[in-house]
C-alpha positions in Angstrom: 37.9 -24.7 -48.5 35.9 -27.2 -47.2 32.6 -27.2 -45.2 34.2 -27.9 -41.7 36.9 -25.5 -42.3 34.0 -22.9 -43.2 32.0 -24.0 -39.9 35.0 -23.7 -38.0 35.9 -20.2 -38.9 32.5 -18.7 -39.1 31.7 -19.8 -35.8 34.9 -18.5 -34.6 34.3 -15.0 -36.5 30.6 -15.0 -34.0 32.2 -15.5 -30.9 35.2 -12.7 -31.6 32.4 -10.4 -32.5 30.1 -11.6 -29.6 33.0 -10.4 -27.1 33.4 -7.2 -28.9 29.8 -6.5 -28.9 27.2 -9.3 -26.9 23.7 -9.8 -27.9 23.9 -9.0 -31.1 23.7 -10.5 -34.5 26.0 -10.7 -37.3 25.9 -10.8 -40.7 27.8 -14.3 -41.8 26.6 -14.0 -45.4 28.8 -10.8 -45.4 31.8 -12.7 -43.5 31.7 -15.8 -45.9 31.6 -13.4 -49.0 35.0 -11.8 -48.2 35.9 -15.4 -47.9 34.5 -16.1 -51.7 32.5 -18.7 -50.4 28.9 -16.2 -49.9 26.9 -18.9 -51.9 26.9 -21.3 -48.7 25.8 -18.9 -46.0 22.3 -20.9 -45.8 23.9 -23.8 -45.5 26.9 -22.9 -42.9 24.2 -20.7 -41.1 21.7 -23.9 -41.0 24.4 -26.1 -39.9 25.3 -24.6 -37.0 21.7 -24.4 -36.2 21.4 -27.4 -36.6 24.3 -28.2 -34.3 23.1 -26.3 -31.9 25.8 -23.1 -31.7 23.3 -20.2 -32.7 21.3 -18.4 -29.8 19.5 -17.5 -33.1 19.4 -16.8 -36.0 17.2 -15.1 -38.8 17.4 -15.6 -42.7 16.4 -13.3 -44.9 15.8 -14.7 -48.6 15.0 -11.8 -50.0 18.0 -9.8 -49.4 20.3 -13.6 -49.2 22.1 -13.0 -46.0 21.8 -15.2 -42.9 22.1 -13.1 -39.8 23.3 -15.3 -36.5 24.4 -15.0 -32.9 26.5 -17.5 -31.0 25.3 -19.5 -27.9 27.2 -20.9 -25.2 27.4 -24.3 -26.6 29.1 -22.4 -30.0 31.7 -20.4 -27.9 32.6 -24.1 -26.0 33.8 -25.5 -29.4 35.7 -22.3 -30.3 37.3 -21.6 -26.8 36.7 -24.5 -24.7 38.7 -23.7 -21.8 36.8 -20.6 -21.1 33.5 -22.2 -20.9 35.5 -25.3 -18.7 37.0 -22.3 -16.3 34.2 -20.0 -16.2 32.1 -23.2 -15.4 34.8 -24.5 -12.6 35.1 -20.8 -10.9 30.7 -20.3 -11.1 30.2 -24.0 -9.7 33.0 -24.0 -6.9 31.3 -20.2 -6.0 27.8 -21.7 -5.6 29.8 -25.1 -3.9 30.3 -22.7 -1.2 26.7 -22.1 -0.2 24.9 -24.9 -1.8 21.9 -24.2 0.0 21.5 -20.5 -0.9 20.5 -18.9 -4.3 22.6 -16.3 -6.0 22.6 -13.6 -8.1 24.4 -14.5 -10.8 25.3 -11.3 -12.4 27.2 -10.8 -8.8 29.8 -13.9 -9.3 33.1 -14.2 -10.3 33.6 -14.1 -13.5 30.0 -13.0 -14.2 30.0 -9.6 -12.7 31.2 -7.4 -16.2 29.2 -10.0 -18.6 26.2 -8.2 -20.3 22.0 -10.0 -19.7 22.2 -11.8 -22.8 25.5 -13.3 -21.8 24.5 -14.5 -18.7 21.5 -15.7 -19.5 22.7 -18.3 -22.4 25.4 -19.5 -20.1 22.7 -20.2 -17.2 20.8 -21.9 -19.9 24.2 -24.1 -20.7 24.7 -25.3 -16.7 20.7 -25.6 -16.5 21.3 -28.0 -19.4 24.0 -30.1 -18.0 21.7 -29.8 -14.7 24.4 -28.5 -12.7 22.3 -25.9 -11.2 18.5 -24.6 -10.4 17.5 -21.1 -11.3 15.1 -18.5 -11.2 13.7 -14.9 -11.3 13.0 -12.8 -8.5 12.6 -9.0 -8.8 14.3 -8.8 -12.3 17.5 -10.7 -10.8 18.4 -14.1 -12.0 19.0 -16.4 -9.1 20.9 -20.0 -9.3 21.9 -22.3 -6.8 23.9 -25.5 -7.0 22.1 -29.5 -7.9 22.8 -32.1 -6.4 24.3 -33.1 -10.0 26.7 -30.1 -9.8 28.0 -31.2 -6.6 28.5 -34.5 -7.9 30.5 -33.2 -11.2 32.8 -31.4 -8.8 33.4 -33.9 -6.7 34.2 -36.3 -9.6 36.2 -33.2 -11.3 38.3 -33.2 -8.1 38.6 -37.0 -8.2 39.8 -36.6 -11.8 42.4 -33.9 -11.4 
């Protein structure tokens, strides 16, 4: 198997097992030796590092395993769509009352996703700045850019 097939599917096993269970890290020296390919979990675990897909990750040399979790920006090349229409429903929501912050454990889409979840896919529109945010009594606020505006309105130019 070669190393983009390996990426591929380990990053795929993270983001079943981060639905299952979110906020967690998982094992991928123990997924990649029931693959026969165990030898190359530094590697695959660096790489997607590297790439940018791990929330994080820690490596224990010692015990040879490479223990990962997936961010945002892994679960968008795995299942693209979702992060496109999860993106789509959040933005249009905030679209409604640009002006106003909201919690965004409270919007569609949002409302059943655990901290950790929610806080790596604030981090991915805060990258893309598609939206402001911040804290105010233990409740993550986010309101829509002037950027996000102008994605939608070219999104809706597009479609």
């Amino acid at each position: 198997m070669n190393t983009s097939e390996i990426l591929n599917k380990t990053l795929a096993w993270l983001y079943i097992n981060e639905q299952e269970k979110p906020g967690h890290l998982w094992d991928i020296s123990g997924y990649l030796d029931s693959m026969g390919e165990q030898h190359q979990s530094d590697v695959i675990g660096l790489e997607l590092a590297e790439r940018g897909y791990l929330r994080t990750y820690y490596r224990y040399e010692v015990q040879n395993t490479f223990n990962a979790a997936i961010n945002t920006w892994g679960i968008q090349q795995v299942a693209p769509e979702e992060v496109f229409t999860l993106t789509q429903i959040v933005l249009n929501m905030l679209n409604c009352e640009p002006e106003k912050f909201h919690n965004i454990s409270e919007l569609p889409g949002l409302e059943n996703k655990k901290w950790v979840q929610l806080v790596e896919f604030t981090r991915f529109l805060l990258k893309q700045s598609w939206i402001e945010a911040k804290v105010l009594n233990d409740k993550l606020l986010v309101k829509l850019t002037i950027e996000g505006r102008l994605y939608l309105k070219n999104y809706e130019f597009i479609a």
